[in-house]
C-alpha positions in Angstrom: 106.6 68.5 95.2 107.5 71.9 95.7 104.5 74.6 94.4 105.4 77.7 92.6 102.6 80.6 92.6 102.1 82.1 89.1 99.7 85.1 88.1 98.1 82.7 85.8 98.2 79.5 88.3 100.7 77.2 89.4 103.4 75.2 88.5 104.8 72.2 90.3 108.8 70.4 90.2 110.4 68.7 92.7 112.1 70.6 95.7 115.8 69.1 93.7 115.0 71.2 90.4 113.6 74.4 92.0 117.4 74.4 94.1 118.7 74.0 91.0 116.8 77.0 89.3 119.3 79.7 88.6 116.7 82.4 88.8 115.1 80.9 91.8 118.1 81.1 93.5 119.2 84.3 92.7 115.4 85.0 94.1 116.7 83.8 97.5 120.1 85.5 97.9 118.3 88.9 97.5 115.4 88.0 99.5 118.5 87.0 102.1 120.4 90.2 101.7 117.2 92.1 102.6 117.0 90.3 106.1 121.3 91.9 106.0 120.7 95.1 105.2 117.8 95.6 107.5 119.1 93.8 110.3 116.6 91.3 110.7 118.2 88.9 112.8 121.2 87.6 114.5 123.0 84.3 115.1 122.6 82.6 117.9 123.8 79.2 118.8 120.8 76.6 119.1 121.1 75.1 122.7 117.3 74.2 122.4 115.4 77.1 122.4 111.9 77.4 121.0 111.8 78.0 117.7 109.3 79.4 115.2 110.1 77.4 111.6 109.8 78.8 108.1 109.8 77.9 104.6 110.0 79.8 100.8 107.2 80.9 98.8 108.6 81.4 95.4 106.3 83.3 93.1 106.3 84.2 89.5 104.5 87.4 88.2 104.9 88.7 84.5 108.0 86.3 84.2 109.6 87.4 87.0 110.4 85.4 90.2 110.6 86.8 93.5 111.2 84.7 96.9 109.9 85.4 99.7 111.3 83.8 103.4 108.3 83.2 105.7 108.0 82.4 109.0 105.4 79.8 110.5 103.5 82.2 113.1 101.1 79.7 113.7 103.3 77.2 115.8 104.5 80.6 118.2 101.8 81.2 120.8 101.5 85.1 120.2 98.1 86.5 119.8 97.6 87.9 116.5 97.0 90.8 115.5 95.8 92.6 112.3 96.2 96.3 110.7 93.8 98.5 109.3 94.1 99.5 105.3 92.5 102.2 103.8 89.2 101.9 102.1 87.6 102.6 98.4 85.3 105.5 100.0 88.5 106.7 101.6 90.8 106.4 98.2 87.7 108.1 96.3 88.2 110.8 98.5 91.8 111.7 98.4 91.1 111.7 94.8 88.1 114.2 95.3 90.4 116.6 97.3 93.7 116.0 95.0 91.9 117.1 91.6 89.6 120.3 93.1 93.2 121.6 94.4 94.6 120.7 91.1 96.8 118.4 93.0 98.5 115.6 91.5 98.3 112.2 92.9 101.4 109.8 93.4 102.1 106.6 95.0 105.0 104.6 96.3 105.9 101.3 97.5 107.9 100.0 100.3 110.2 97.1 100.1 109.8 94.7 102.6 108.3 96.7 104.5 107.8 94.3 107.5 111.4 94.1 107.6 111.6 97.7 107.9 109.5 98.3 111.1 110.8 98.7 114.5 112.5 96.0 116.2 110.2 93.4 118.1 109.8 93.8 122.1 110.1 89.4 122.6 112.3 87.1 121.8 111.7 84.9 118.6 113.8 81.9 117.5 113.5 81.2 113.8 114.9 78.4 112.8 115.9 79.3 109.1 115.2 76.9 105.7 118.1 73.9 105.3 119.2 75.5 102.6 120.4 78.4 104.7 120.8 77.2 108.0 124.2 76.7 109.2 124.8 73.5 111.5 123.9 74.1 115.3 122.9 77.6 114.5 119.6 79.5 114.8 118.5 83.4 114.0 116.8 85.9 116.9 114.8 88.1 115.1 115.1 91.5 115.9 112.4 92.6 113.4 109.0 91.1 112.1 109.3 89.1 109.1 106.5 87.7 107.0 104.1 85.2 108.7 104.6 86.6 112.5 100.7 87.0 113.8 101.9 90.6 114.7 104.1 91.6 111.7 101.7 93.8 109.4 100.4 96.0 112.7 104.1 96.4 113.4 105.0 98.0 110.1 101.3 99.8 110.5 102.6 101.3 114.2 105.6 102.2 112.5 105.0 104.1 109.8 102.2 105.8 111.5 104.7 107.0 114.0 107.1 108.6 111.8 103.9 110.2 109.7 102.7 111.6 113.2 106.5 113.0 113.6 107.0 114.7 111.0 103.8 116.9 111.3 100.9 114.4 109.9 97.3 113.4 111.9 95.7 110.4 111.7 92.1 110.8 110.2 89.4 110.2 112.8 87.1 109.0 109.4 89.8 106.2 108.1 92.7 105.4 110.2 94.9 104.7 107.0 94.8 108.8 106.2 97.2 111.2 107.6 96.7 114.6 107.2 99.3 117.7 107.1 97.9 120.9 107.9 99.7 124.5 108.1 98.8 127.3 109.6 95.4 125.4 109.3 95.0 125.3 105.7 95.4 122.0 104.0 99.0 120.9 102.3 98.3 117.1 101.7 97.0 114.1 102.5 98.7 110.2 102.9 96.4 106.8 101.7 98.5 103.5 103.0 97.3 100.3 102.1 100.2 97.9 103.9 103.2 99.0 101.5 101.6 100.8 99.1 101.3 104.4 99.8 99.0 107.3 97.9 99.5 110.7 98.5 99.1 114.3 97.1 99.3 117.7 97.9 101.5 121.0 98.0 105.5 121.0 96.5 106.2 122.3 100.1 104.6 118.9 101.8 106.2 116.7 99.1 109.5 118.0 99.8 109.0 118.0 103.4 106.9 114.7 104.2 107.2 112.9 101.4 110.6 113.0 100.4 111.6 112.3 104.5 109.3 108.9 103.8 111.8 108.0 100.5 115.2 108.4 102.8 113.7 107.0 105.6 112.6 103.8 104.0 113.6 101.8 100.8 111.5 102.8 98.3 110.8 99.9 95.0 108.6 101.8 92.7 107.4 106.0 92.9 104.5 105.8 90.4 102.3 109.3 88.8 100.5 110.2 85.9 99.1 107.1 84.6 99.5 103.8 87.2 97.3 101.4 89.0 97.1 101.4 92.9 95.1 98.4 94.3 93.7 97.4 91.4 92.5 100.8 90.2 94.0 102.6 87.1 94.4 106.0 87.6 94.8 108.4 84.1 95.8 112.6 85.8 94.7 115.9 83.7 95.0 119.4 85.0 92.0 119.6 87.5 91.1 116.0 86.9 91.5 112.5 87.9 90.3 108.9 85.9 89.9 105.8 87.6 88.6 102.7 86.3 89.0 98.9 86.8 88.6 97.5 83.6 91.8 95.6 83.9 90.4 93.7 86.9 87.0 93.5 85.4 88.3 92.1 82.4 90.5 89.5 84.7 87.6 87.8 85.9 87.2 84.2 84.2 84.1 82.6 83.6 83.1 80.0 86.4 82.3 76.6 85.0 79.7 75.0 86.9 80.2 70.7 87.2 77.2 69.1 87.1 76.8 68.3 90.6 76.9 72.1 90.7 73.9 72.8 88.7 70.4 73.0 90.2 67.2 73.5 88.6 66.4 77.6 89.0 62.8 76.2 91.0 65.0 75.1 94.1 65.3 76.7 97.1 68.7 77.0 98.5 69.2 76.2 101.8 71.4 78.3 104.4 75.0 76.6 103.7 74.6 76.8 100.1 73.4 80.5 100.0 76.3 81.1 102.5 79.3 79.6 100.0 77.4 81.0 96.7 77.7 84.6 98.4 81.2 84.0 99.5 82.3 82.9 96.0 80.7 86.3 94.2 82.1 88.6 97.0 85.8 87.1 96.8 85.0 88.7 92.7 83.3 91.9 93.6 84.7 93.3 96.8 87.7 94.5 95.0 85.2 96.5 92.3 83.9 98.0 95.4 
C-alpha cells in the first residue's frame, strides 16, 4: 500500500492507482519542474557510485494534492544538522514593535525553499523514484532537497546571508530576527520560521529589503491584513494588532482513553507513564504557547 497524508488522516490505495491518479501525477511533474528550474541536479551516468534513495510523499490539504520528492538522508553518513526558527516571545514582539509604530505586519512564503539555497559543498548521488529514473542514470545534487540531514540549516545559512547583504543584523535575543537600522533609527524588522517569513516596517525598508527578498526568491503566497502565520490568526487596525488561536484550539479532538488506558485517580504514576502522559499534552499545547 501506498499512504496518502490528509489534513483530516490518511487514506491508503495501492502504489498502481495512485500512478494512475491524474491529480497525483500532475502533483509530480511540478514538484519535478521545481528541481528544473532551480537547478537541483544533474545527470550523471551510474557506474556504481553511492547513492542516497528517495521516495514521494503525496499529501492532500483542503482538497488539494501536492507531492513532494524526498530524499532518504538517513542511509548517507553526513552529520545532521538542524536550524533555529523563531519563537512565540520573539513573534509577540515583532508584533509589539509593528503596532506602537503603526506598522503593518506582512508575511511571505518561500517555495521550496530548500531547493532554493546555495548549492551543496559534497557530492551526493540520489538515485531518483522508478517512476522517474531513466535506465543506468543517476542525479548529482547540486542543491539540498528534502530529507538531506543538512538541508533546512542550508536554506537558514542562505537566507541569512542575503538578509545580512542587503543591510539586515541578526538579533543577538533570537537568531530568526534581522533587523534594519538607518542612520540608527529603526526601519524594520524580519521573523523566519523555515519558509515562512514575517516582517514589518518603513515603505523605504519594504521597497528596499523586502521587495529584493520577492525577486530573489520564488515567492507562493504574500499575506496582510487578516492571515494566519504558524498557527496564529492575525486581524491589523491602525495602531493595533489581534492575534488569537482559536482555529487551533478549536482543532484539538477529544482523546478517547481505551480501557487499558484508564486508571483509578488513587494511583500513583510511575516515571515512564508520567514521561509519555506529558509528552502527549505538550505535542497539544506547545503550539498555544
Amino acid at each position: 500500500k501506498a499512504v496518502v497524508s490528509t489534513q483530516s488522516g490518511h487514506y491508503a490505495g495501492s502504489h498502481a492507482l495512485l500512478r494512475e491518479d491524474p491529480d497525483i501525477q500532475a502533483a509530480k511533474e511540478c514538484e519535478i519542474q521545481k528541481f528544473r528550474d532551480f537547478g537541483v541536479y544533474e545527470e550523471v551516468k551510474d557506474t556504481g557510485q553511492s547513492t542516497v534513495s528517495s521516495r514521494w510523499i503525496i499529501t492532500k490539504n483542503s482538497g488539494k494534492i501536492k507531492a513532494r520528492l524526498v530524499a532518504r538522508g538517513f542511509e548517507e553518513k553526513y552529520p545532521r544538522s538542524d536550524a533555529p526558527t523563531i519563537n512565540k516571545t520573539s513573534l509577540r514582539l515583532i508584533f509589539t514593535i509593528a503596532a506602537s509604530e503603526r506598522w503593518e505586519v506582512e508575511s511571505l512564503d518561500i517555495t521550496a525553499a530548500f531547493l532554493q539555497a546555495e548549492e551543496i559543498n559534497r557530492e551526493v548521488f540520489l538515485k531518483p523514484p522508478a517512476d522517474v529514473r531513466k535506465n543506468g542514470i543517476i542525479w548529482k545534487l547540486k542543491k539540498p532537497v528534502y530529507g538531506l540531514g543538512d538541508a533546512a540549516r542550508s536554506w537558514y545559512k542562505t537566507l541569512r546571508c542575503f538578509l545580512q547583504e542587503n543591510g539586515c543584523t541578526v538579533s543577538q535575543l533570537d537568531k530568526c530576527i534581522y533587523v534594519n537600522r538607518r542612520g540608527g533609527k529603526l526601519q524594520g524588522i524580519i521573523g523566519t520560521h523555515v519558509d515562512d517569513v514575517l516582517y514589518t516596517g518603513t515603505p523605504a525598508f519594504l521597497r528596499d529589503v523586502v521587495g529584493k527578498i520577492q525577486r530573489n526568491f520564488k515567492v507562493s503566497r504574500i499575506s496582510a491584513g487578516v492571515f494566519t502565520y504558524l498557527g496564529w490568526k492575525v486581524k491589523q487596525e491602525p495602531g493595533r494588532i489581534y492575534i488569537d488561536q482559536r482555529g487551533y484550539g478549536e482543532s484539538i479532538k477529544t482523546m478517547e482513553l481505551s480501557s487499558a488506558d484508564k486508571v483509578d485517580p488513587e494511583t500513583q504514576l510511575d516515571e515512564t507513564e508520567k514521561k509519555e502522559k506529558s509528552t502527549d499534552c505538550d505535542s497539544a499545547l506547545i503550539p498555544l504557547l
